[in-house]
Phi, psi and omega in degrees: 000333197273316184261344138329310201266315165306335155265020187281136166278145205292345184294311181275331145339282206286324168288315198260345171262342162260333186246325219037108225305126168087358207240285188235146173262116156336122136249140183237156195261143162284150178287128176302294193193187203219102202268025176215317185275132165269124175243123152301126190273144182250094172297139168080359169312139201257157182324305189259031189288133211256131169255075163318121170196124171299131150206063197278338182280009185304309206265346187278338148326284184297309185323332163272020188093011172265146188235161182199149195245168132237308173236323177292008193037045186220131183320131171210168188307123182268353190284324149327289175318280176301310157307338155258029142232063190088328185289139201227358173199115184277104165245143178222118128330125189218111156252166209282310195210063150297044198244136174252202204296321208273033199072005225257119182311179139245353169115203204058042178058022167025056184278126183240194189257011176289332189303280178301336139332303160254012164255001182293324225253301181269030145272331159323293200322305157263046151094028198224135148275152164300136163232106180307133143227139192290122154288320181063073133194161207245063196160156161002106184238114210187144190324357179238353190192099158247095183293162135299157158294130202295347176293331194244007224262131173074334181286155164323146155280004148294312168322279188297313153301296169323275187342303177298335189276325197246038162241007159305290210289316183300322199258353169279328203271346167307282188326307203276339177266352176285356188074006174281152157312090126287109219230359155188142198242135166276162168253086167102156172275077170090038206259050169314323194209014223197139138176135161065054176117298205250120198261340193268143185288339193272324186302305188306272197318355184276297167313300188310300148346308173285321178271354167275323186302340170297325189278309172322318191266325183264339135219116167268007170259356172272133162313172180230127183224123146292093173247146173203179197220182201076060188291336178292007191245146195266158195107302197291332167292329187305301176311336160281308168328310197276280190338295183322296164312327188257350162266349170081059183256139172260113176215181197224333183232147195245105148262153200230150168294146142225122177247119213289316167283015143263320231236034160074199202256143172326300203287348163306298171313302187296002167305266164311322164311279198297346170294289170328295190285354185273310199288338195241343174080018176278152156258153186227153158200168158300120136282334179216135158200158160207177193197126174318101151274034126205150181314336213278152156251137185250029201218359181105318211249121177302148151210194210323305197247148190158169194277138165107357200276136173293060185249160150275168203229102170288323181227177166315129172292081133208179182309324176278332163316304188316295177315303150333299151312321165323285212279341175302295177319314208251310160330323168291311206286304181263020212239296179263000177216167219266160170048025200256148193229012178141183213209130170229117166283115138008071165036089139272341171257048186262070185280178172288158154260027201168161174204070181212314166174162189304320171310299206275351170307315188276323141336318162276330197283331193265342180273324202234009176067011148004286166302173196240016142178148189248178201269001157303020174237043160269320188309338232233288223201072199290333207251016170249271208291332172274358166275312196247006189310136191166185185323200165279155179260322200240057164311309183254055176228337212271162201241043169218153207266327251095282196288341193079009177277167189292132165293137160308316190294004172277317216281329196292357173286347172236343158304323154340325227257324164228021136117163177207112169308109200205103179343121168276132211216162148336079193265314220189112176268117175310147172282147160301136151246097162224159214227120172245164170287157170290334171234083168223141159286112186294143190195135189267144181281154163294338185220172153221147199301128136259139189285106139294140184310345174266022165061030180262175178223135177229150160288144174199137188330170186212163168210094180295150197252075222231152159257147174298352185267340202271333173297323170286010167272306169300330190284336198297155184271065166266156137248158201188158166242153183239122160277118166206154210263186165146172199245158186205106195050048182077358166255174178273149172244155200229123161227157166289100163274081186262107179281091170241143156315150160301155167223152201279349199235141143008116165052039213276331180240042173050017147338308183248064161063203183271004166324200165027337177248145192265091162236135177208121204302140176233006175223017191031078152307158179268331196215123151242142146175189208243109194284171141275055205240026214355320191275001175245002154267132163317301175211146179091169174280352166216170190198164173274096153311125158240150165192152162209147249212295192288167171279148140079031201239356151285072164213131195195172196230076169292098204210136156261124176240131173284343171051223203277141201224166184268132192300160180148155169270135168241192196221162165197152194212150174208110164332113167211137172231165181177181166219173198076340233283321192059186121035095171219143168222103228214131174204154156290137164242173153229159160229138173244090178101023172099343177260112155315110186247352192195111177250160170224098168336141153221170165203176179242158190236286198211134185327116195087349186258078200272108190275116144270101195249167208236124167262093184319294198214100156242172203255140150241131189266159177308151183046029198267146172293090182280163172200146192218143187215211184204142158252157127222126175252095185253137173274334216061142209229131183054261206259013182108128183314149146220164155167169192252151184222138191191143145091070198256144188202106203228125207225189165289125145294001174243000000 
């Protein structure tokens, strides 16, 4: 007995020898209060309001030398941990065979439903339900990738339905003999455009169907959840909702990912969400959501979000950011939008397995599947997993620290419920942006914005870290950009120095919306407006976003008059990348007085591929009228023109 219990991992300890697993439910004691974090309390939460957290990559952690504490800083059961900070439901990822011929995973914690088995069995254990969620496929499935499963690879969709219902029904009924608590199973990962394989909505509903009739007969008291992502695109849940209605799919829950430096803005979501339950009678919830508390990677391995990641940044990388983001998210779902029934967090334990270096790191990511994907998946999925394979991407997303204790910002899953006090301090210094004219004198501000933990902003002295010599570089009549730091309130500060030419027009990169501009569709377009997207703007957080679907339905005029400018040679210059385009014809203009006096050809090609075009030197005569634009005329190809426009820029030629 004595030497049973020296290899039992301290994880199986605590499952299978004080409670036994799937049998009797822990008692847990819940967390109090927080002596550094402010949780706003979120009025009307409902009892049974599901407080999530993904941590499907756990056991392939621990198999790798990771240990998680709890509040005491002393190693425990993290299933423990989370249930006594709130959490109320355990999602787990089941792929069909993340395996290649020789057993070798592929990572991403090489989840099977033997996986959620046994994480199914010790989240039973302390009081937490399951949430299954199916990829139907055997690797990674996400709005850019529904792979088939190589088992399923050449069938028919009649064929692949049957297949999906009964290995949905084989792999819930382990669960259902393990005693686990199951309270909702998804059917597919993110199936925005996709699922197993299949691009047509009647064939994915067809899919869809089989795994809820599996889920209806092995439990019928678990929700059925549908998910998917981008809530930012406009449109796009309604067109699936109808779809979803009009193939007749039976689910009960419409979930959407939201990562807030991707998806756009909260109240879009509770928007879109509350569009669904009013027309279909759906409960919505978040399925995926995170956040940074710090900038830093601790594994070698990049990752999604950090300072310089072409993200937009809603909060501070710090813990109380975190956290914020967090009480934000769940404050929407139950507060603003109709029917929302809960918030799942994202692998909150997806920590490093190592801090020493990328070799013995990776090493470990390929023996235990760690990582978030190992090059054993090129059999799979030669041209992602098989390229780029390696760690966690989001180690600093996760609500455990390097070392594995709980981040304070893990505790707000149960502090929402009655709000929690903490000295307001300093959190985080905004960056500076600021922009001079080339013979304007650069001059540093005294002060700068700081983010407080209560998520207000005070101004509080700087100090720059600057020389008469480094001003006079910058004071020189270039244009040019400068980086300069320097400190505030014991954090570090950052400003942009940007040397431009004046510039005459307004609102140049669509920042403040469709201000200042005149656009007007002259083919009805499906889509024009000024998106929010950071990874798709030339500079700044917007652009004039167009798509359209049909031929020859692209054509419009985005134009500003700028009125009287001082006579003198200009210059005028404008941005577009796109795609599809076909048949096209796109130019920059000026007009002096309602007449095109000067054009600059452009086209679109390919995503990211930005044609600028530029009217090097036309002349304005005194009192002449200006105006400055864009044409574009697409016939369009395949799936229909898009493309993005930025960056209108009309300054002095000499």
């Amino acid at each position: 007995m004595k030497r049973i219990i020296i290899m039992l991992t301290t994880a199986a300890l605590l499952c299978g020898l004080l409670s036994g697993c799937g049998e009797k439910t822990a008692k847990v004691e819940k967390v109090k209060s927080s002596d550094s974090l402010i949780v706003r309390k979120i009025e009307g939460i409902p009892e049974d309001f599901i407080m999530g957290m993904d941590v499907s990559s756990v056991l392939a952690e621990e198999a790798s030398g990771v240990k998680y504490c709890g509040y005491d800083g002393k190693e425990q059961d993290i299933f423990l941990t989370l249930a006594q900070s709130g959490i109320n439901y355990i999602r787990v990822r089941v792929w069909n065979d993340p395996f290649d011929e020789k057993g070798n995973g592929f990572g991403g914690g090489n989840c099977t439903i033997d996986t959620a088995v046994e994480i199914g069995k010790r989240a039973t254990q302390y009081g937490m339900k399951l949430l299954v969620d199916f990829h139907y496929s055997d690797f990674w499935a996400d709005p850019g990738k529904q792979m088939v499963p190589r088992a399923w690879a050449g069938m028919d969709i009649d064929a692949k339905a049957d297949a999906a219902y009964k290995y949905t029904k084989e792999s819930l009924e382990k669960l259902k003999a393990a005693k686990v608590s199951v309270g909702m199973v998804q059917v597919g990962n993110e199936t925005t455009g996709g699922l197993a394989g299949e691009t047509d909505w009647k064939n994915i509903c067809a899919l869809m169907n089989a795994g809820s009739k599996a889920v209806r007969e092995v439990f019928p008291e678990a929700l059925v959840a549908l998910h998917f992502a981008n809530p930012e695109k406009e449109g796009s849940y309604y067109t699936i909702g109808r779809r979803l209605d009009y193939y007749m799919v039976d689910y009960d829950v419409f979930a959407s990912s939201y990562y807030p430096f991707w998806h756009g803005t909260l109240e879009n979501l509770a928007n879109v969400l509350t569009q669904v339950a009013d027309e279909y009678g759906k409960k919505v919830m978040v399925m995926e959501t995170s956040y940074a508390f710090t900038p830093e990677d601790t594994d070698f391995s990049g990752n999604t979000i950090g300072e310089g990641s072409n993200v937009i940044k809603n909060y501070p990388y710090t813990v109380q950011g975190q956290a914020n983001s967090v009480i934000d998210v769940i404050d929407t779902i139950v507060n603003k939008t109709k029917s929302g029934i809960g918030v799942v967090y994202w692998e909150g334990a997806w920590i490093t397995v190592g801090t020493e270096s990328w070799e013995k790191n990776h090493e470990i990511w390929e023996k235990y599947g760690s990582g978030w994907a190992s090059s054993y998946a090129s059999v799979y999925d030669p041209d992602d997993a098989g390229k780029y394979y390696g760690g966690s991407a989001v180690d600093n997303q996760a609500m455990f620290d390097v070392s594995g204790h709980p981040l304070e910002s893990l505790k707000l899953w149960q502090l929402v419920r009655t709000g929690n006090d903490a000295p307001v301090k300093a959190d985080a210094v905004e960056d500076s942006l600021l922009t001079f004219d080339i013979n304007a004198p650069v001059v540093l501000p005294d002060k700068v914005n700081a983010v407080m933990t209560d998520g207000t902003r005070q101004s509080i002295p700087v100090t720059w870290n600057v020389t008469q010599s480094d001003l006079d570089k910058m004071n020189a009549p270039q244009a040019a950009k400068y980086d300069v730091y320097g400190e505030a309130g014991g954090m570090r500060a950052y400003a942009q120095i940007s040397k431009i030419k004046y510039n005459y027009v307004k609102n140049h990169s669509f920042e403040d919306g469709d201000e200042n501009w005149v656009i007007t569709d002259l083919a009805k377009a499906d889509q024009i407006y000024v998106e929010s997207k950071v990874t798709d703007s030339l500079t700044g957080e917007k652009h004039l976003h167009f798509w359209s679907a049909a031929k020859n339905s692209v054509e419009f005029t985005a134009e500003q008059n700028v009125g009287k400018i001082p006579a003198g040679r200009y210059s005028f210059s404008m941005s577009i990348m796109g795609g599809d385009g076909g048949a096209q014809d796109i130019y920059a203009y000026v007009k002096a007085d309602g007449e095109i006096i000067a054009k600059a050809p452009m086209k679109i090609t390919w995503y990211d591929s930005w044609d600028t075009g530029t009217i090097e030197s036309f002349e304005v005569s005194d009192g002449q009228d200006i105006s400055v634009g864009i044409y574009v005329k697409c016939a369009g190809e395949g799936g229909g023109a898009w493309g993005k426009i930025d960056d209108a820029i009309l300054n002095s030629a000499d």
